[in-house]
C-alpha positions in Angstrom: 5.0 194.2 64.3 4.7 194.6 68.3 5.2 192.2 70.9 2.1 190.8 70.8 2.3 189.8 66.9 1.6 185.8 67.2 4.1 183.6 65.2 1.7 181.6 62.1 2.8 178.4 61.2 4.1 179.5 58.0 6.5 181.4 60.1 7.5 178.9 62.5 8.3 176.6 59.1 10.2 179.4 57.6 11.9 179.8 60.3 13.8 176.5 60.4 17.1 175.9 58.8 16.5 176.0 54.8 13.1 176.9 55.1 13.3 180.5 54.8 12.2 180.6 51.2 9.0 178.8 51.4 6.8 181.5 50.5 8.0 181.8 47.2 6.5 178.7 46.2 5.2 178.7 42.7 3.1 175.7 42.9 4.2 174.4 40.1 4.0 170.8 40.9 7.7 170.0 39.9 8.3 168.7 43.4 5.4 166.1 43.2 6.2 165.0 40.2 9.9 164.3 40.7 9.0 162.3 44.1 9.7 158.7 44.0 7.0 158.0 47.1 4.6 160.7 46.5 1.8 158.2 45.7 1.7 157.3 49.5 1.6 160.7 50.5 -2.1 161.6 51.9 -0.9 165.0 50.3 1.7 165.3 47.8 5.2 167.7 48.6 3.5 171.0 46.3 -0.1 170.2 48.5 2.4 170.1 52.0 3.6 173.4 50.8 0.0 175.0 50.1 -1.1 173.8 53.7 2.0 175.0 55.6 1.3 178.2 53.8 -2.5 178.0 54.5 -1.8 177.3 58.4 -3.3 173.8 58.1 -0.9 172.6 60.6 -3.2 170.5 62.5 -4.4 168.5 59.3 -1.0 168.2 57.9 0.9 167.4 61.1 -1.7 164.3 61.3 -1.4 163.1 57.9 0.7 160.2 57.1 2.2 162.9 54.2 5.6 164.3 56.1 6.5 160.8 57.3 7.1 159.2 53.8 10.3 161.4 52.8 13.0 159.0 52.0 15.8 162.1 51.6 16.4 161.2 48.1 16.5 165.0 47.4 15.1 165.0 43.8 12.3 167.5 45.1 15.1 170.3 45.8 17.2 169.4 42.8 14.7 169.9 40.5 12.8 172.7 42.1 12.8 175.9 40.1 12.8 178.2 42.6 15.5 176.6 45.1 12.6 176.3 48.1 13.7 172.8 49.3 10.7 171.0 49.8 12.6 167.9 51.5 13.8 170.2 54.0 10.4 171.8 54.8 9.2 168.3 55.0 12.1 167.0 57.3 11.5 170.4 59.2 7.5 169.1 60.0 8.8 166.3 61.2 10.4 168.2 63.9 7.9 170.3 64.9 5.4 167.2 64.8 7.6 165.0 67.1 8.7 168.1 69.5 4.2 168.6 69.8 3.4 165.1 70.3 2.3 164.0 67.4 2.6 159.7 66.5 4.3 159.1 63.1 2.1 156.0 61.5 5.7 154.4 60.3 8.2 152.9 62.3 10.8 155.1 60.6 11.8 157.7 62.8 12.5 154.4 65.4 15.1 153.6 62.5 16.3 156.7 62.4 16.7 157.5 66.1 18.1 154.2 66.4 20.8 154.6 63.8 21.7 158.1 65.1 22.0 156.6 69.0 24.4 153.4 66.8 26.9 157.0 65.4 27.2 159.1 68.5 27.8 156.3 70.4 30.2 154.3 68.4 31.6 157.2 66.2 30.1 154.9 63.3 27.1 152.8 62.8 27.4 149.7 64.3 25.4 147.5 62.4 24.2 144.2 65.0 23.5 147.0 67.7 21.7 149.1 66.0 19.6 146.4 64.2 19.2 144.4 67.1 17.9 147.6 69.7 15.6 148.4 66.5 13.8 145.1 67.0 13.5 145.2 70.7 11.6 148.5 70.0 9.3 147.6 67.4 8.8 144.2 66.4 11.5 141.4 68.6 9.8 138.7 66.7 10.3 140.0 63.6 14.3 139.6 64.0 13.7 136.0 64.3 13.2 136.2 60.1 16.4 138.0 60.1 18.7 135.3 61.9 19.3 133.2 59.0 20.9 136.3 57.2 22.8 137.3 60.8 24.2 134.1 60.7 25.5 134.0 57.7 27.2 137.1 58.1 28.6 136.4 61.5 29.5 133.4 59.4 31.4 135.0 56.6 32.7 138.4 59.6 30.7 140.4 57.7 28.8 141.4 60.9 31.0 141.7 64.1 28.9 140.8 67.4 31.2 144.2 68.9 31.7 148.2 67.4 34.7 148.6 65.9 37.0 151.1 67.6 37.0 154.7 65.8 39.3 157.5 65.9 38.3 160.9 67.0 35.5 159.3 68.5 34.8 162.2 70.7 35.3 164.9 68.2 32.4 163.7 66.7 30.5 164.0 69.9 31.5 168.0 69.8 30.3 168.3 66.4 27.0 166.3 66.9 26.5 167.9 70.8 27.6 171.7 68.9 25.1 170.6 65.8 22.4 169.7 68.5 23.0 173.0 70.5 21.9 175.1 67.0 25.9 175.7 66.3 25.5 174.7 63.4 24.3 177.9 61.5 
């Protein structure tokens, strides 16, 4: 290949960290079948695969399909082959968000917001991260929640401050060496 060979989307996806061997998809299905939310998927985890493959990137990065992994991991587990379809799927979601493209669920919100809630605290600190969640997405909806915060503030099952962690900012070199692509 020269310099002027242009990267496919297949080998942007392959690329990514335990994506590699997405090209020796079978297509058997196995990964479909085993997902628990695959019926909200505009395109099941084996048709995600066949587009990535295909260079559909456009039509798949738009679809609500990459969005509705809940990390449960039963894809990967049972795939013959070892390609890690949740992986692949959690790498779209990267590539999606880093080109601009809206996720149609509130999830990666959750998610941001619950990693922000660990770096910060060195644990998830549950009132912060749930109350900046609803400040970003819905404030009014929290107002449903306050008979439940009450009763845990109530019971001290739900402290109004983080609890103080060791090795706090060890963490914060793994996550910052993680972040950097250390990882590998």
């Amino acid at each position: 290949m020269g310099d002027n060979a242009q990267t496919t989307f297949l080998d942007e996806v392959a690329a990514l960290p335990a994506c590699g061997k997405i090209s020796e998809c079978i297509q058997c299905g196995v990964c479909s079948g085993s997902c628990t939310t695959a019926t909200h998927w505009e395109y099941p985890p084996r048709k995600v695969i066949a587009m990535v493959r295909s260079g559909l990137k456009d039509e798949l990065l738009k679809s609500n399909s990459i969005w509705f992994c809940v990390s449960c991991y039963l894809c990967t587990a049972r795939c013959p082959r070892d390609i890690k379809p949740a992986s692949i799927v959690h790498g779209l979601e990267s590539i999606a968000l880093k080109e601009g493209y809206k996720p149609p669920t509130k999830t990666t919100t959750m998610y941001k917001t619950f990693s922000e809630s660990i770096v910060n605290n060195g644990r998830i600190y549950e009132f912060g991260f749930m109350f900046k969640y609803y400040l970003q997405t819905n404030p009014l909806a929290a107002l449903k929640m306050l008979p439940t915060a009450l009763n845990l503030l109530a019971h001290k099952r739900m402290p109004l401050t983080p609890k103080k962690v060791k090795g706090k900012a060890d963490l914060r070199i793994i996550i910052n060496k993680l972040s950097a692509g250390g990882g590998k």
